[in-house]
Structure formats: structure tokens, C-alpha cells
C-alpha positions in Angstrom: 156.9 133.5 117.1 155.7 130.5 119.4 157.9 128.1 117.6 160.8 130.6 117.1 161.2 131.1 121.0 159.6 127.5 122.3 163.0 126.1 123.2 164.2 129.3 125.5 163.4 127.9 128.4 162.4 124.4 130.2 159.7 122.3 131.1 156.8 123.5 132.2 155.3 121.4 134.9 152.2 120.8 133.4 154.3 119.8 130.1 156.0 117.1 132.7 152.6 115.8 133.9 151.1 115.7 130.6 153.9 113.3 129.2 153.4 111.0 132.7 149.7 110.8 132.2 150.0 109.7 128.1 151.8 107.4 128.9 149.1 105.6 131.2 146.8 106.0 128.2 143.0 106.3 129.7 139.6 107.9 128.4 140.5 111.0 130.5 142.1 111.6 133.6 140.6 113.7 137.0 141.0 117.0 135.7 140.9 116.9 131.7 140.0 114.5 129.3 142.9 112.3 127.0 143.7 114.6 124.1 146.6 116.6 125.1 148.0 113.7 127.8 147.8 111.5 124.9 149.5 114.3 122.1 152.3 115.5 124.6 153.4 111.6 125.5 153.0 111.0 121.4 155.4 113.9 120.7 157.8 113.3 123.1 158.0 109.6 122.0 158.7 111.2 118.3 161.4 113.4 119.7 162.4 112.8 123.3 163.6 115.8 124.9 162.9 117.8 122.2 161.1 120.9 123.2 160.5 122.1 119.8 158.8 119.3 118.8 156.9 119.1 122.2 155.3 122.6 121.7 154.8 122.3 118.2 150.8 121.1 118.4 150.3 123.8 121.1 151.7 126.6 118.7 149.7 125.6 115.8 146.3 125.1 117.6 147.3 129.2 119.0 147.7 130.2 115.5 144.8 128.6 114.0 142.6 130.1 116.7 144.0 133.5 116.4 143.8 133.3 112.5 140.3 131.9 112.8 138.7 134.0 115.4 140.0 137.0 116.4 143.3 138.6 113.6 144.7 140.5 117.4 144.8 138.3 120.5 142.2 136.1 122.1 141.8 139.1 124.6 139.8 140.7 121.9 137.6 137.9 121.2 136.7 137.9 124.6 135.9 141.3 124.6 133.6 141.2 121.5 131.9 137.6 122.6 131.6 138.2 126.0 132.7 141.5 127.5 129.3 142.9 126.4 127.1 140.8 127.7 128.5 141.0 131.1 128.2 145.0 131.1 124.8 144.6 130.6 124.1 144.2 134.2 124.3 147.1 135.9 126.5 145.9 139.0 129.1 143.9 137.1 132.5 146.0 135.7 135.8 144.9 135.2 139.3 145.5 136.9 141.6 147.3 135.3 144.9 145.3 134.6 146.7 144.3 137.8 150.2 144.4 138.7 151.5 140.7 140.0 152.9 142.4 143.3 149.5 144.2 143.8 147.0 141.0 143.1 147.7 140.4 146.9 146.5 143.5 148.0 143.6 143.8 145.5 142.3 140.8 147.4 142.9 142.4 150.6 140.5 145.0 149.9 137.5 142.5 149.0 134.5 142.1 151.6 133.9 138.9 149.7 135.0 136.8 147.1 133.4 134.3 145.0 135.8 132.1 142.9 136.5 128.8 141.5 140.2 129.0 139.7 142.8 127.3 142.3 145.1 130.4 142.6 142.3 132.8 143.4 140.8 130.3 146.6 144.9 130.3 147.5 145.1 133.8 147.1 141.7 134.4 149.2 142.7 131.8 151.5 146.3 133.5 152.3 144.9 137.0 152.6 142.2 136.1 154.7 139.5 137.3 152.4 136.4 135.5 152.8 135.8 133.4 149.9 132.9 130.8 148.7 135.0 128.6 146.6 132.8 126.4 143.3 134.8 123.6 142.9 135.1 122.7 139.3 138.2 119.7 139.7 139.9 117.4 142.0 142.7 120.0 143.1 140.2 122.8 144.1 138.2 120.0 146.0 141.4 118.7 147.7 142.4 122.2 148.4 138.9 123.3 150.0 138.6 120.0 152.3 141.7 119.4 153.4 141.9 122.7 154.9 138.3 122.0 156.5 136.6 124.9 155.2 133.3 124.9 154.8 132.1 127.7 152.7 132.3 125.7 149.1 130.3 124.2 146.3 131.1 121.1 143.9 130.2 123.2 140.7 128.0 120.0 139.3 125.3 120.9 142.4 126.0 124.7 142.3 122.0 126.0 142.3 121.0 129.6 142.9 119.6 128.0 146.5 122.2 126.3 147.0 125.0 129.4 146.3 122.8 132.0 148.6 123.0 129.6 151.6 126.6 129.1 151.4 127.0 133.0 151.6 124.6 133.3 154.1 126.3 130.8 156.2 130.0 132.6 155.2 128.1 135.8 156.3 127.5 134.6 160.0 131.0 133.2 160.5 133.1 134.8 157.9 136.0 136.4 160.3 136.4 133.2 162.4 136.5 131.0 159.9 138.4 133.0 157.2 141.2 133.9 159.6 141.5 130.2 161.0 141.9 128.9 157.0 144.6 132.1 156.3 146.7 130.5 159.5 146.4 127.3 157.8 147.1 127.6 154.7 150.0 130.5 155.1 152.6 127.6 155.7 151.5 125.7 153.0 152.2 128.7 150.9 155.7 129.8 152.5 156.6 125.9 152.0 155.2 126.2 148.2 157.5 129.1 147.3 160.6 127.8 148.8 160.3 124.3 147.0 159.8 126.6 143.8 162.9 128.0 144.6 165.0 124.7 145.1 163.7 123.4 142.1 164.3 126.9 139.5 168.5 125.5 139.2 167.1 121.9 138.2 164.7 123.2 135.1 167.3 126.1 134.1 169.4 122.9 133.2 166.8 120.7 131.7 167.2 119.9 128.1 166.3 122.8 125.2 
């Protein structure tokens, strides 16, 4: 099904960087190591422009995983590896599945949010819900500083310590400090969505 419907649309933008960086070849680059890079640049060199051939590797490595560890979707193997685990502490749960137009608001509603995925610090960050952001790669770190907020982690010196006084500190200055990032960051966003939009016309045309 992945191959059958790989060319029905364009690039990706990852797809685009991955082709740049393999072809700067390097033992791994600030935010994943050289396999893919390297693959994506190889198959492209094969076939340029050819989408197909470009999503190939991708669609077998989601076949053999699904074939190999879970016969339904890798959202069951989640559940049965991890899920259960999780449960087992009494103040953990899950959210039930969330509308894209209602993520917004679902963040709204937080007192306070821990996070390290990019989107969910923007999504914090433009809602104005107070956040400790773990940094886990160069774009979250970038993200965090250059918006001079101070309520953040690299993850390779996150300690229990060391998370509890970052809360503590978001605790005594969380509505200052939360609104001023939400002001700062809101333009970025608004600037974010219409560049999206200019650039939607040029990848409905690229090739595939």
C-alpha cells in the first residue's frame, strides 16, 4: 500500500533535507546519525526525482516491522510493550485521541506541561501553557534559547534533582514568564504558517 500510493504527492521536507545531508557524507549529523542521510542521497542518485524509488527503503523497513512485530499497526505494539507498564502507576492515564483543531485547546487546559518533542514546546509556547522543555536535539535547544526561556533541560544532564528545580523555579514565575515566551514566539508561528502557505503551489508541482 506504501509503495502503491508513494508517488501521490511531493516531497516531504525532511525527504529534501535528507538528500542535502547524504550528499555531505559524515559519521552523523546534529540530530540523527548517517544511515537514512546516506540511503535517501544513495536512492535518489539511482533514480533522481524518482519518488518511488525514493520511498522504497522506508516502505520495506514499515513492512518488515509490522510483519515482524506486531501483524496490526505499530500502535498495538505500543500498547502491548509499553502501555502497561505506564498504567501501573496510579497517576499516569492516557488521552483519548485528539482532534487536530482541538490539540490547541487541549493544551490550553494544562496547569503544566512537561515535554521534549519540538511541536509540543511550540504548541506550549503559543498557548501560553507553562512548560519545562528536556531538550533531546539541536532544534529544541535552538528553539528554547533563542526565545530566552529559562525553564529547560539538555536531556543528557536531565537528573530527578535537576528536573524538580526547574519546576520549582517554573512554579514561582510561571505566568510572567510563560506569557512573555507566548508574545514571542506567536509571530514566529503566524510567519511559520504563511511561509507554509507560499510554499504548498511549489511542492503540488514537484516531480511524482
Amino acid at each position: 500500500m506504501l509503495l502503491a500510493t508513494s508517488t501521490r504527492y511531493g516531497y516531504h521536507r525532511d525527504e529534501l533535507y535528507f538528500i542535502v545531508a547524504g550528499d555531505h557524507p559524515a559519521f552523523g549529523y546534529p540530530d540523527q546519525p548517517p544511515l537514512v542521510p546516506l540511503l535517501s542521497w544513495a536512492m535518489n542518485a539511482l533514480a533522481t526525482d524518482s519518488l518511488l524509488v525514493l520511498r522504497t527503503p522506508s516502505a520495506l523497513a514499515a513492512g518488515a516491522f509490522q510483519a515482524g512485530f506486531s501483524p496490526d499497526n505499530d500502535r498495538v505494539f505500543m500498547a502491548q510493550e509499553i502501555d502497561a507498564a505506564i498504567l501501573e502507576h496510579p497517576r499516569c492515564t492516557f488521552l483519548p485521541r485528539v482532534a487536530i483543531d482541538d490539540v490547541q485547546a487541549r493544551f490550553a487546559e494544562l496547569d503544566l506541561f512537561v515535554g521534549m518533542r519540538f511541536h509540543s514546546l511550540l504548541l506550549a509556547a503559543v498557548t501560553q501553557t507553562p512548560f519545562v522543555g528536556i531538550s533531546y536535539d539541536v532544534k529544541c535547544t535552538r528553539f528554547l534559547a533563542e526565545s530566552a526561556y529559562d525553564h529547560w533541560i539538555e536531556l543528557e544532564g536531565l537528573t530527578a534533582d535537576g528536573l524538580v528545580s526547574v519546576l520549582d523555579a517554573l512554579a514561582d514565575t510561571r505566568a510572567s514568564g510563560t506569557s512573555a515566551l507566548g508574545e514571542a514566539v506567536r509571530p514566529r508561528f503566524t510567519q511559520a504558517r504563511a511561509d507554509l502557505a507560499a510554499a504548498i503551489p511549489a511542492f503540488a508541482h514537484s516531480p511524482g
